[in-house]
Structures are given as C-alpha cells and as structure tokens.
C-alpha positions as semicolon CSV with decimal commas, in nm:
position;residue;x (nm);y (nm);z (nm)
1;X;1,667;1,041;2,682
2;X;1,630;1,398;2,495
3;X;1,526;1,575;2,824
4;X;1,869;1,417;2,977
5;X;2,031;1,575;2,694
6;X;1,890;1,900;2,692
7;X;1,943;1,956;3,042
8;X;2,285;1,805;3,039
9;X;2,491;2,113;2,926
10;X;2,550;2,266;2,620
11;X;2,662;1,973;2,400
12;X;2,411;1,764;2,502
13;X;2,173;2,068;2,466
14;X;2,274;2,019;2,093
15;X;2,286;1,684;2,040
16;X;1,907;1,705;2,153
17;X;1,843;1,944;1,893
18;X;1,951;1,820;1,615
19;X;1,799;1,516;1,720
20;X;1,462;1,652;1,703
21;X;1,554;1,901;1,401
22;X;1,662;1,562;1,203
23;X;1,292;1,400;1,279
24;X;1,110;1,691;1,227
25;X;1,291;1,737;0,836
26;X;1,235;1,336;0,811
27;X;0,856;1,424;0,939
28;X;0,798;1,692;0,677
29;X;0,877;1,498;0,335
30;X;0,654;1,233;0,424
31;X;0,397;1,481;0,548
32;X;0,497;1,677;0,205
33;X;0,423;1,359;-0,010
34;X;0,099;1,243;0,192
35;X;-0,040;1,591;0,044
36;X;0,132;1,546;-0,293
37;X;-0,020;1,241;-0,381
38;X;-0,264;1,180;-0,129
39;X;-0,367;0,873;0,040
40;X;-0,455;0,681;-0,227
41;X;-0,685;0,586;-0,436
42;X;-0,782;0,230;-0,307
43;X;-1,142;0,276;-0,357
44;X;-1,118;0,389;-0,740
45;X;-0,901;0,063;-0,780
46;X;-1,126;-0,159;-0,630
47;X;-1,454;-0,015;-0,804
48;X;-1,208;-0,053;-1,119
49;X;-1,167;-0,426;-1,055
50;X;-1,587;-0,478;-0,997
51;X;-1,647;-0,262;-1,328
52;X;-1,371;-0,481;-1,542
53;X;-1,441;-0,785;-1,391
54;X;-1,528;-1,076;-1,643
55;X;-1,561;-1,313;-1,365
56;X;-1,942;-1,390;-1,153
57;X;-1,708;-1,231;-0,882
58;X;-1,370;-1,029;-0,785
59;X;-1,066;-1,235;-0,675
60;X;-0,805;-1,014;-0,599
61;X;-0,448;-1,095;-0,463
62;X;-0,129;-0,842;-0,457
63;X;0,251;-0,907;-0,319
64;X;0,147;-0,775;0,004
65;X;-0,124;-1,012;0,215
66;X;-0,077;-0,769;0,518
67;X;-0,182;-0,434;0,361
68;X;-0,451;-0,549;0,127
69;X;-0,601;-0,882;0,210
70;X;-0,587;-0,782;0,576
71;X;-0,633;-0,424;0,567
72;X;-0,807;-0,216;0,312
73;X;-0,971;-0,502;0,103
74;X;-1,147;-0,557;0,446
75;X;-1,235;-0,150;0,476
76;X;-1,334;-0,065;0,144
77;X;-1,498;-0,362;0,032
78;X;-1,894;-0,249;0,175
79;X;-1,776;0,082;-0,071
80;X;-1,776;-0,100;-0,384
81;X;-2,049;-0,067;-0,588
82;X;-2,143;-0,383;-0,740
83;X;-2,345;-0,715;-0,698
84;X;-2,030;-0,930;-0,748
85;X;-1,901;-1,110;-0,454
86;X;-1,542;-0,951;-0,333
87;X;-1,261;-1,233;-0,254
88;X;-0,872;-1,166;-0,177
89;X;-0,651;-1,512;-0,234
90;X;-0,327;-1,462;-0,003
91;X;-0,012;-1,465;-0,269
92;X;0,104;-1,791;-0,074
93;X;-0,181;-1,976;-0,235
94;X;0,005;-2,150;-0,543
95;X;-0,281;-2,294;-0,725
96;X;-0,509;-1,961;-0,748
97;X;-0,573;-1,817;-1,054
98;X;-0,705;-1,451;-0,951
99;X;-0,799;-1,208;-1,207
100;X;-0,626;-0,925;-1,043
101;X;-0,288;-0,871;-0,919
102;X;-0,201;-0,569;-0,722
103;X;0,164;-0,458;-0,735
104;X;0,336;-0,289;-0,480
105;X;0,716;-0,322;-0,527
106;X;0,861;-0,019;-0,761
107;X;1,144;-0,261;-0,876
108;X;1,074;-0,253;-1,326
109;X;1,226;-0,639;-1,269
110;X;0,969;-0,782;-0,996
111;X;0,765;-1,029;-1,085
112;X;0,509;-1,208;-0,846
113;X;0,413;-1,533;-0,855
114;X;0,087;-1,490;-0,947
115;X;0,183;-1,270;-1,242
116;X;0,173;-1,593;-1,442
117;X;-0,123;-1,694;-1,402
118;X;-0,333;-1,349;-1,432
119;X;-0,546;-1,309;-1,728
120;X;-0,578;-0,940;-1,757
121;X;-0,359;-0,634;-1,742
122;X;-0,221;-0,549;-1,374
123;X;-0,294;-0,175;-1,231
124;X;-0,069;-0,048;-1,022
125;X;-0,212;0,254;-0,784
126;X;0,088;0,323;-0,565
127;X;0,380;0,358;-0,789
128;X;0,498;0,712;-0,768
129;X;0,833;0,658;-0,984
C-alpha cells in the first residue's frame, strides 16, 4: 500500500511519508526505553526467588500465564542456581498457594487472586512508574 502511495502523486507521496515518519518516531521510544531500562532482569528475579525460598522448592505464579509460565520461566529456569526444584502454578489454579507472585499490571489498585494467599512479600521487576 505505501509504494501505491508514493508513486501515486504528490499527496499520496506524503501521506506515505508521514506514514513511515509516524512508525519510525513510534519505533524510536520503544527502541529508546529497551536501552533505558534494558531487557530485564528475569534472571536476577528468579535466582532471588531460589535464594529466599523457605519452601523444599520454588512455586512461582504471576498475572500473566503467557509471558512467564510459558515463556521465560521455561528459558531461564536451567540458569538458576540452586538444588530446589522450579514449578510455575497458572493464576487460573484457585486452590494454589505459591510462595511467589509476580506482578505485571502498573495499576497501585490491582490485586491478583493469588495475592491472598502468598506468604511473602511480592517483587515486582517490570514496573517502570
């Protein structure tokens, strides 16, 4: 569609351009905070958990089953030094008790379900507010 637009005359010529200035800008602040903050620091938070544990081994759950029960947990788990086995409890599992609670949503007023039942402090990593 943007080559059809550039080579359609001079308003479409623009209407391109702007088009790809917009996603460029868009492009740079989230390229701007990836180097800011980095890209996390997943790893520290899960050798955190092993360290603190008081459990035989780490049960983990957070308000987002997709990006850590399915994703990193999976990744960085063989990276964590510790002899305690490494579980993640989906936050749709009601009767879990998990020691730690990973929080992802910046709203002060959220609180998960599983907040109830945790028995330590909660860390949250990715809160940049």
């Amino acid at each position: 569609m943007l080559s059809r637009l550039s080579t359609g005359g001079k308003a479409p010529f623009v209407v391109a351009s702007v088009t790809v200035l917009l996603f460029a800008a868009f492009s740079t602040i989230g390229i701007e905070r990836q180097i800011q903050f980095g890209p996390g620091h997943y790893l520290d938070a899960f050798q955190y958990m092993a360290d603190n544990s008081n459990d035989r081994d780490i049960i983990i759950t957070s308000d987002s089953d997709g990006r850590y029960g399915e994703t990193l947990l999976p990744f960085y788990a063989p990276l964590i030094k510790t002899n305690k086995a490494v579980f993640y409890v989906s936050n749709q599992v009601k009767n879990a008790a998990p020691e730690w609670l990973l929080v992802e949503d910046p709203d002060p007023n959220y609180t998960p379900y599983h907040a109830t039942l945790l028995k330590d402090l909660i860390l949250s990593f990715l809160r940049t507010t």
